[in-house]
N, C-alpha and C positions, 0 to 999 in steps of 0.2 A: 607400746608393742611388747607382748612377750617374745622371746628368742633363744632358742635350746640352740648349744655349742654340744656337738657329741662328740669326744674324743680331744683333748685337753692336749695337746704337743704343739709341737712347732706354730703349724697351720692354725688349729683349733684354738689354742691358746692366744695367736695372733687377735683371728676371729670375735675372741670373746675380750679382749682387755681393747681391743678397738673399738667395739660397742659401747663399753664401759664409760673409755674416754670424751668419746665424740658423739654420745648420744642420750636420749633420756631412757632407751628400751632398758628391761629387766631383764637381765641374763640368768639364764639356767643350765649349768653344766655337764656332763655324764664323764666319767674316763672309769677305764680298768683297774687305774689302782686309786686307795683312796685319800691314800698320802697328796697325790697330785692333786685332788680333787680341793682338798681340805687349804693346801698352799693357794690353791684360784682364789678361795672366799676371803681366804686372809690378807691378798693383797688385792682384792677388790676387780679384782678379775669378773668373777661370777657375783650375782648374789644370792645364788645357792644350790642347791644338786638337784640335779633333774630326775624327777618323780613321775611316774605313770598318770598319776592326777594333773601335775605341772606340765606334761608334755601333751595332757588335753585341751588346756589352756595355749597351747603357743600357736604362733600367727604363722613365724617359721621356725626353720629346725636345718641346721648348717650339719652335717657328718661331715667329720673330719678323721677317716679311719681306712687303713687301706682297700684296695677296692672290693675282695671277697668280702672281708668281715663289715663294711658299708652297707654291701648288699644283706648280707644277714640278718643287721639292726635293725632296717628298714624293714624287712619280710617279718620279723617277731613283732616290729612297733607298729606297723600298717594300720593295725585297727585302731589303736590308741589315738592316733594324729586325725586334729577336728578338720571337717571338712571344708576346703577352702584355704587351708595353712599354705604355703609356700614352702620346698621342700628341698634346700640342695644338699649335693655333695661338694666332694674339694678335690676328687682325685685323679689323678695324672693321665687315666686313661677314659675312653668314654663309651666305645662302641660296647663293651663288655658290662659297663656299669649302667649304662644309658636304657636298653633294651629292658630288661626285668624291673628296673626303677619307676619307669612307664605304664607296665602294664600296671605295677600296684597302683600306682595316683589315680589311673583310669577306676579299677575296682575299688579302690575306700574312698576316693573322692576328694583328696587335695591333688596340688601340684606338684610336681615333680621336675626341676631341672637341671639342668647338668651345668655343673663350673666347675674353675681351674683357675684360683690366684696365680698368677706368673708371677710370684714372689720368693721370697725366701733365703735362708742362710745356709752355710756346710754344716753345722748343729743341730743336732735335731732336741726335740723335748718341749716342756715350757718351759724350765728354766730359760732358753733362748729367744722366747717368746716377747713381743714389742707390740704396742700399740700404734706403731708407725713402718710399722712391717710393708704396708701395700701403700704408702703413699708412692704418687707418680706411676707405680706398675697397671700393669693391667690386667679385666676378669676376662677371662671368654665363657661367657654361657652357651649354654647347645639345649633348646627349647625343646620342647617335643613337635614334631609337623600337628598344624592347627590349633596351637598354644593360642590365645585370645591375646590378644595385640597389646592390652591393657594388664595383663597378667605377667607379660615380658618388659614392660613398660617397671613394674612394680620390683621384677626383680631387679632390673638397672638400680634403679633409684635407690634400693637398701643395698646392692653391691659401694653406690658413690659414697652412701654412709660412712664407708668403710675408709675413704682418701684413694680408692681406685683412682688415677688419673684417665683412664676410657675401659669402656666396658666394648670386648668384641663379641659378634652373635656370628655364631655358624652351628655346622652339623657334626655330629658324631666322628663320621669317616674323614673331612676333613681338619677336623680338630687331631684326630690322631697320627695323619699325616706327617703335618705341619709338628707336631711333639715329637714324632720319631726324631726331627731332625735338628732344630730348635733347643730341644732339652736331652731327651734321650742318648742319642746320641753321642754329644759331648760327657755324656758320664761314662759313658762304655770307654770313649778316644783317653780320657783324663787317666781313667784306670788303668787301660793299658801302657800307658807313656810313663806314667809313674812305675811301673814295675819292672823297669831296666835297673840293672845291678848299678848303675852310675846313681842312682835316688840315693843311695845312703851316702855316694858323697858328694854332693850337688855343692855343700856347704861354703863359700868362701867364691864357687864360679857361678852361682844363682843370681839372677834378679828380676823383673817383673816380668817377663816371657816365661819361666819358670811357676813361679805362682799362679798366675793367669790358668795355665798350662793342667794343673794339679788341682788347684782350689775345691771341684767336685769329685773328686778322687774321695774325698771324705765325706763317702755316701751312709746310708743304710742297707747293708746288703739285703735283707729282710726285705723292705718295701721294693728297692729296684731291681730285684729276680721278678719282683710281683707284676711291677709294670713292663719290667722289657715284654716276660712272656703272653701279658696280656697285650700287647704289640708288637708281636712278634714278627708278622707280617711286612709292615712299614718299615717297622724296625730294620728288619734284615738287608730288606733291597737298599738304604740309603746307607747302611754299613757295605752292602756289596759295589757299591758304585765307589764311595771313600778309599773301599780295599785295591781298585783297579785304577783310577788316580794317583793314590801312594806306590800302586808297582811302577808306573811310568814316572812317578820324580826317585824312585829306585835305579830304574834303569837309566836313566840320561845319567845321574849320577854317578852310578858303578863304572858306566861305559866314557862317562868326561865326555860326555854330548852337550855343551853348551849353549848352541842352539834350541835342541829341545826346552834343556832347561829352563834358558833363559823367555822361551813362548809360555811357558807352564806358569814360571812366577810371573809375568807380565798378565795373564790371565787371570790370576788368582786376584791380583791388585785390582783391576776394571771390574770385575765382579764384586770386589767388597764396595770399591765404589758405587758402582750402580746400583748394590743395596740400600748403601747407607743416603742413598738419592744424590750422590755429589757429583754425578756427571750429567751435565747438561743435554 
């Protein structure tokens, strides 16, 4: 199988040196600068740049690029991509990427679907880049309605190529739900926690509550202005529910209501429980 990796970073680069590793497919790479491109073929990353001629050739074609400029690639390559290719993305949001991604597959005639490795490190680039990046994690696809059954079957199966440990399927609006709170979220919480005057001397009273705590704080401001405000929606309500939670472990606090308290954190415990299925 041919298989164009478009955008060579964290994700993209994962992408393509995972292929490499665990498969016999031919990779073909694209990124913005060419230094990065040139480092992929030299460590075997790719096997070699992806060509307008080469990207008529491929089966699929993985964009790994944020979600406007995704959709751009896409709307200039449309014609180029043979009919029948299988066609995703990689980005964090879906309702915004999903919709215009769709109607192209519809008019030139491949596929078109929507995924989101839940993988990843605080680093971004390829230099950070692993071929064991997605083991154990998971893909969520978001198909288009009346995807052929055998065509969502196909993208599973080159998703498991990859060491996905499960691949989940849902839709657009739920897939962005579920991020607002999940991923999104936690970067907005890490950043603001980290920007109290006590972070510069944390040094010496830290330990894993802290790290835990910050870890995503070392974001890309670039890409996550792109996605909050491309979920802005979800986003906001599960930050407004958080903001009015945190006023009442404020208030029992300031006020030495320990009852309160003590119901809030008792709550918070049963509930992570019951997520993490350990209560009967």
């Amino acid at each position: 199988m041919n298989i164009a990796v478009v955008g060579l970073g964290l994700i993209g680069g994962s992408i393509a040196r995972a292929f490499k590793e665990k498969t016999g497919h031919m990779v073909y790479g694209w990124n913005r600068t060419q230094q990065i491109l040139c480092k992929a073929k030299l460590v075997g990353a790719v096997d070699g740049p992806l060509t307008d001629d080469r990207l008529a050739e491929c089966d699929a074609v993985f964009i790994a690029l944020y979600p406007q400029t995704a959709i751009r690639w896409l709307t200039e390559h449309a014609p180029l991509i043979k009919k029948g290719a299988l066609v995703f993305d990689t980005c964090g949001v879906k309702q915004p990427v999903c919709a215009p991604c769709f109607a192209l597959a519809k008019e030139y005639g491949f596929d078109f679907i929507g995924a989101h490795p839940m993988a990843g490190v605080e680093h971004a680039g390829f230099d950070s880049s692993t071929g064991s990046m997605f083991e154990g994690a998971s893909m969520i696809l978001v198909p288009p309605t009346g995807m052929a059954i055998e065509t969502v079957a196909k993208a599973k199966a080159l998703s498991l190529e990859l060491d996905f440990e499960r691949v989940v399927i849902t839709d657009a609006a739920e897939h962005d739900r579920m991020i607002a709170y999940t991923s999104q979220m936690a970067h907005v919480v890490s950043s603001a926690y980290v920007q109290s005057p006590c972070s510069l001397r944390h040094r010496g009273f830290s330990a894993g509550s802290y790290r835990d705590m910050t870890r995503v704080a070392c974001l890309q401001e670039d890409m996550w202005t792109e996605l909050f405000l491309d979920n802005s929606e979800p986003l906001s309500a599960e930050l407004g529910e958080l903001i009015g939670r945190l006023q009442r472990f404020h208030d029992a606090i300031a006020s030495k209501d320990a009852e309160t308290l003590h119901e809030m954190l008792r709550a918070g415990r049963v509930r992570k429980e019951e997520a993490d299925g350990k209560v009967l």
